[in-house]
C-alpha positions in Angstrom: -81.9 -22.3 -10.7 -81.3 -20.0 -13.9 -80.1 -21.2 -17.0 -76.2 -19.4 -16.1 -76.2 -21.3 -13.0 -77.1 -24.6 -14.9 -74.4 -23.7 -17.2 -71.8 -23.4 -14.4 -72.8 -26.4 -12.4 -71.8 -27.8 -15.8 -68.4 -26.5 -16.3 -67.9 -27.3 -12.7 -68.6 -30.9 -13.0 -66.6 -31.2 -15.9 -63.4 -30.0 -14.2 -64.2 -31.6 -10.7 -65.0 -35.0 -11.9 -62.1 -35.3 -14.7 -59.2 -33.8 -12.2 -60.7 -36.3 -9.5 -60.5 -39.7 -11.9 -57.3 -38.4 -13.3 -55.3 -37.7 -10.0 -57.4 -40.8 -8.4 -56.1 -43.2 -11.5 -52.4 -41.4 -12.3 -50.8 -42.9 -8.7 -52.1 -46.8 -9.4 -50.1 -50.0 -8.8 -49.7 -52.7 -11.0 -50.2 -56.2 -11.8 -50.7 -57.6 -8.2 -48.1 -60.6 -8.3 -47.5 -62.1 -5.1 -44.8 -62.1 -2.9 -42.8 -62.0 0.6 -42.8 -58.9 1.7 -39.8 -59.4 4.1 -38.1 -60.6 1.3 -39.4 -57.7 -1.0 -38.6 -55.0 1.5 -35.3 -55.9 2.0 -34.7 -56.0 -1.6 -35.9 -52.4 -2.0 -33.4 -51.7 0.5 -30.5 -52.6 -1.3 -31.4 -50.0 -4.5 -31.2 -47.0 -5.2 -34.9 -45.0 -5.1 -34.5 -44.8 -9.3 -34.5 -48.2 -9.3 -37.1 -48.9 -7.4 -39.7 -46.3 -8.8 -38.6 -47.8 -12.2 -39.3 -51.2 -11.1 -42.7 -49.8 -9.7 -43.8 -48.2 -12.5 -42.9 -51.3 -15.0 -45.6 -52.7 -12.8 -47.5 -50.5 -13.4 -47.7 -50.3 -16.9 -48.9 -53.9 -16.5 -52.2 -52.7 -14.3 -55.8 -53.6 -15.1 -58.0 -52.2 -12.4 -58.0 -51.2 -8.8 -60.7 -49.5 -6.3 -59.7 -46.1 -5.4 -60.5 -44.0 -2.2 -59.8 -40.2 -2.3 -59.7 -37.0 -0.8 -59.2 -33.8 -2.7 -59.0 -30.4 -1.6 -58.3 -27.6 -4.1 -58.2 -23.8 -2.5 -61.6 -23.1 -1.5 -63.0 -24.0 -4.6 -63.8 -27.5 -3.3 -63.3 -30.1 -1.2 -64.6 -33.8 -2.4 -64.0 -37.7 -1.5 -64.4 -40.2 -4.3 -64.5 -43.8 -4.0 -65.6 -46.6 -6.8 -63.7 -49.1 -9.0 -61.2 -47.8 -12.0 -59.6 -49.3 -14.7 -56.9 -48.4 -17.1 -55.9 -51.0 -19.6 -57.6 -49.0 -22.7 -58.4 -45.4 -21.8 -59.7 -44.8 -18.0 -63.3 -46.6 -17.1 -65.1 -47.2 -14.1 -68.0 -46.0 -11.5 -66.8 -43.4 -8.7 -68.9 -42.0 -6.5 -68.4 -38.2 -5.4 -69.3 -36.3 -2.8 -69.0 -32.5 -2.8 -67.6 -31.6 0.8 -66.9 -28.2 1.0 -66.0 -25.0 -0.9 -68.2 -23.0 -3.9 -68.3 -26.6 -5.5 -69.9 -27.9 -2.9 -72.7 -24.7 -2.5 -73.1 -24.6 -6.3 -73.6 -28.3 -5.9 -76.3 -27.8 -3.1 -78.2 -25.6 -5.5 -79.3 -28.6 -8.0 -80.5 -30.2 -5.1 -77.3 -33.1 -3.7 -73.7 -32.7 -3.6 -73.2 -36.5 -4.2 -73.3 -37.7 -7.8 -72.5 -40.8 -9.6 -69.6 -40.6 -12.4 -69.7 -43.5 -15.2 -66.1 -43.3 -17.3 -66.5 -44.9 -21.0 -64.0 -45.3 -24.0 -65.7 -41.8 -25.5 -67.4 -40.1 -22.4 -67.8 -39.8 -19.2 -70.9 -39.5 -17.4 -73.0 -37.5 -14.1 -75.6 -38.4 -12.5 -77.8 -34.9 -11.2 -80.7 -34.8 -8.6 -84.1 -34.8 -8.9 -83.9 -30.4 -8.6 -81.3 -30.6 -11.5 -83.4 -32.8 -13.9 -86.4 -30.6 -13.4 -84.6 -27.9 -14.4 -83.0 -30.0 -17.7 -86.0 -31.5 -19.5 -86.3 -34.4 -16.7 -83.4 -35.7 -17.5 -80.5 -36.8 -14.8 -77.5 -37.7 -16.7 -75.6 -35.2 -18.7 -73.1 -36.5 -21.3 -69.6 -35.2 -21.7 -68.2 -36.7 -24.9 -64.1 -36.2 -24.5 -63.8 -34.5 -27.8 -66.1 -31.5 -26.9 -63.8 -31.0 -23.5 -61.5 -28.8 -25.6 -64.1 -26.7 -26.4 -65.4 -26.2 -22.7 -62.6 -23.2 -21.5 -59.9 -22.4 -23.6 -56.1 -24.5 -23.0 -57.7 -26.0 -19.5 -60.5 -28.0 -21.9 -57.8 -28.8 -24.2 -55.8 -30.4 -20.7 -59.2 -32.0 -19.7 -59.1 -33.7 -22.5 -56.1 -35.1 -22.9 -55.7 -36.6 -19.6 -59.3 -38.3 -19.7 -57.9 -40.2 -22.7 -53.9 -40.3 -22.5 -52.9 -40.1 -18.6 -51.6 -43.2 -17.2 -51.6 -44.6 -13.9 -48.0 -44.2 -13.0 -48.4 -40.3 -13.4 -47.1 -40.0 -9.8 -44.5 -42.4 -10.2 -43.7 -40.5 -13.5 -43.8 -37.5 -11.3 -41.2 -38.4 -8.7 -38.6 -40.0 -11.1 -38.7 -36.0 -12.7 -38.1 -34.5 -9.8 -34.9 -35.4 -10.1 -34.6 -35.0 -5.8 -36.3 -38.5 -5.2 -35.7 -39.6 -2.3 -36.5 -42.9 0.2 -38.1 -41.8 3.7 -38.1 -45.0 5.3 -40.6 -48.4 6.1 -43.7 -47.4 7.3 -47.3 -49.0 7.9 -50.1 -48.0 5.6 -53.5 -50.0 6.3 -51.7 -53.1 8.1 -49.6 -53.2 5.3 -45.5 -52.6 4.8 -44.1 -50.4 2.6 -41.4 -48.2 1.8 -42.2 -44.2 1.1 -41.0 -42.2 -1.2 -41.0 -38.4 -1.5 -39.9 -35.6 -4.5 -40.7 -32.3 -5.7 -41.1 -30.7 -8.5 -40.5 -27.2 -10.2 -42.5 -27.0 -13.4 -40.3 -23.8 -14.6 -36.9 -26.0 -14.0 -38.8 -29.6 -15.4 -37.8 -29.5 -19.2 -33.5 -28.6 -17.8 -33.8 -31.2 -14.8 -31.5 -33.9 -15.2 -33.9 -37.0 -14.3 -34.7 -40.5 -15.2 -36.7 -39.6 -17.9 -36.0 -38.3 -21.4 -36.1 -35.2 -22.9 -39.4 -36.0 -24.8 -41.0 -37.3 -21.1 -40.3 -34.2 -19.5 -41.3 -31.6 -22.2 -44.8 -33.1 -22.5 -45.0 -33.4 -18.2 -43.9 -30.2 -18.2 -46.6 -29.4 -21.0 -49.5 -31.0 -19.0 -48.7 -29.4 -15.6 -48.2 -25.8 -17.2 -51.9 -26.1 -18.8 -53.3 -27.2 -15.3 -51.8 -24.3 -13.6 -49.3 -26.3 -12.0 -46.0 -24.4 -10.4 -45.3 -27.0 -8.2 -45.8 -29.9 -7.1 -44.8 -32.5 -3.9 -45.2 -36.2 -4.2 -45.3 -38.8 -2.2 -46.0 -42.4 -2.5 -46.2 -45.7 -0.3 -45.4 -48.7 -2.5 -45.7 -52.6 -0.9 -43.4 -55.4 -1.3 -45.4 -56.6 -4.6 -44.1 -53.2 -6.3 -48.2 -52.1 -5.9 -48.6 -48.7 -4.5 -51.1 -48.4 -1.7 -51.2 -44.9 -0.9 -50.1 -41.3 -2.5 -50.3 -38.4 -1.8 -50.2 -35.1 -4.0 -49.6 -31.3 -3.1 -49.3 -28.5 -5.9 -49.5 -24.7 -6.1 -52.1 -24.5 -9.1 -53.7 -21.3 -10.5 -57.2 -22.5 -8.9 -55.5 -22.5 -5.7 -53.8 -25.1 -3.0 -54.4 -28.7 -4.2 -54.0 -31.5 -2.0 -55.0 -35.4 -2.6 -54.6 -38.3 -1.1 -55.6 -41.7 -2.3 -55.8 -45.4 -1.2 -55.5 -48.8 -4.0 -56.5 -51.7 -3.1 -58.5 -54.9 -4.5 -56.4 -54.6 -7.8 -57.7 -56.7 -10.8 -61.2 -56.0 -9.2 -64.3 -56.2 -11.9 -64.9 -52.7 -13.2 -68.6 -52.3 -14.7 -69.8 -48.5 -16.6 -72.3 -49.2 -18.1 -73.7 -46.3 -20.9 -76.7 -44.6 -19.2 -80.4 -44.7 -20.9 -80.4 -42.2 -23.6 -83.9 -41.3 -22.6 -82.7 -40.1 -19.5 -79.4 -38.5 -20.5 -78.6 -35.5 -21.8 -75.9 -34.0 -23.9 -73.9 -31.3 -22.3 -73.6 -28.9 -25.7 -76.9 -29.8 -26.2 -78.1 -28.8 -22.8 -76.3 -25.3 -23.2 -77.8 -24.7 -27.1 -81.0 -25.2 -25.4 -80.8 -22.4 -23.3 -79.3 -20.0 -25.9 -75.3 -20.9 -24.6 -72.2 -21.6 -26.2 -69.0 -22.9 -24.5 -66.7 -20.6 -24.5 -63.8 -19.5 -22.0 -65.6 -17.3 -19.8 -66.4 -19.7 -17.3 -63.9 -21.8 -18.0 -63.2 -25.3 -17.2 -61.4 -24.5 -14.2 -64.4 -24.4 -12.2 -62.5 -21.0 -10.9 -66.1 -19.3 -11.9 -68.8 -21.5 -10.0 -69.8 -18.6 -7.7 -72.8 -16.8 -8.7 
């Protein structure tokens, strides 16, 4: 593996693993109070959808932690499942575990020698854990550092977005999402995983966002807007499946993006679980501007951070 492919397996990661904790932890549920769920369903009945999505994500706003299962898919670029323990209450944190599935992710992946790696999420970096193949080819070491401040340097405006939604993206993004459509809408009761809930479904146009009329305020929409413009974003469906304890169990996410098709779907569960990350030995961890000084690199936008450059 030459040094330019070790450099784009890095900008790879860097994209794949933040867009995958970020669109994992922005549909999460909330504080987990109890409840009847006859009694809570026929509530929800009797509100409007805005209501009810405000309710949700008030909830929200009061979550701690939650394991996350997910699927992503994202043109043929990639396909990956991630599943581990997130939480939320200062800046994302957590252990996922991802598996490369499909796409030029998955062969550039295949190349350092696995397509499964371990991501660790602290307060001022996240963390990925290579193979054996990779760490030959990086000084022995299998962990490569991504401090969130040198994400803005790693492509150009999609760093820039990279980093703002490891540190300010909170886990009602898709309930956020739905109340700007401005179209929100209730489907109807339905069964997720034994459990009830009540689905709800909206889309939105990035280009008509900051004119919508919607639940949120002007300031809300122009920095949505803002965030989904500088992910390539056009447009977007949502859909989410929240329980009678206002916690949602299951979303589901499709947008045109300038990488391609992007679907995701997720599954919450266990909330309040413990979430351990702990920081990595620094004798086995390397520092991703480091690793590309080392071989003569600098970050720049060529690649970019889109991962839309993996193929070599």
């Amino acid at each position: 593996m030459n040094s330019r492919t070790v450099r784009r397996v890095g900008f790879s990661i860097a994209a794949a693993t933040a867009l995958t904790a970020v669109a994992a932890c922005g549909s999460s549920g909330s504080d987990g109070s109890s409840g009847d769920d006859k009694t809570a369903h026929k509530a929800a009945t009797r509100v409007s959808p805005i209501a009810a999505l405000r309710t949700a994500e008030r909830s929200t706003d009061k979550a701690d932690s939650a394991k996350v299962e997910s699927t992503t898919v994202l043109g043929s670029l990639m396909s990956m499942t991630a599943d581990g323990n997130l939480g939320w209450g200062d800046g994302i944190r957590g252990t996922l575990t991802i598996d490369y599935t499909g796409g030029t992710m998955a062969d550039t992946m295949a190349r350092t020698g696995s397509t499964s790696m371990e991501a660790r999420y602290l307060s001022d970096a996240y963390y990925a854990k290579m193979g054996d193949k990779f760490a030959e080819q990086a000084g022995g070491k299998h962990w490569i550092r991504y401090a969130y401040d040198d994400l803005a340097g790693l492509g150009g405006s999609s760093g820039a977005y990279l980093k703002d939604q490891m540190q300010n993206t909170t886990p009602n993004q898709s309930v956020k999402l739905l109340l700007a459509s401005g179209d929100v809408k209730r489907v109807g009761q339905e069964t997720v995983r034994g459990q009830r809930t009540t689905h709800y479904s909206g889309n939105v146009d990035v280009a008509d966002l900051a004119t919508r009329s919607s639940s949120l305020s002007a300031s809300q929409l122009a920095a949505l807007r803002k965030q989904l413009t500088q992910a390539g974003v056009t447009t977007e469906t949502v859909d989410i499946w929240v329980n009678g304890q206002d916690l949602l169990v299951k979303k589901v996410e499709k947008a045109d993006m300038s990488a391609g098709r992007m679907t995701q779907t997720a599954y919450y569960s266990d909330y309040g679980v413990q979430v351990s990350a702990q920081k990595p030995p620094a004798s086995d961890t390397e520092d991703f501007k480091q690793l590309l000084k080392a071989q003569g690199l600098t970050p720049d936008s060529g690649d970019g951070a889109t991962g839309s450059g993996t193929s070599s």
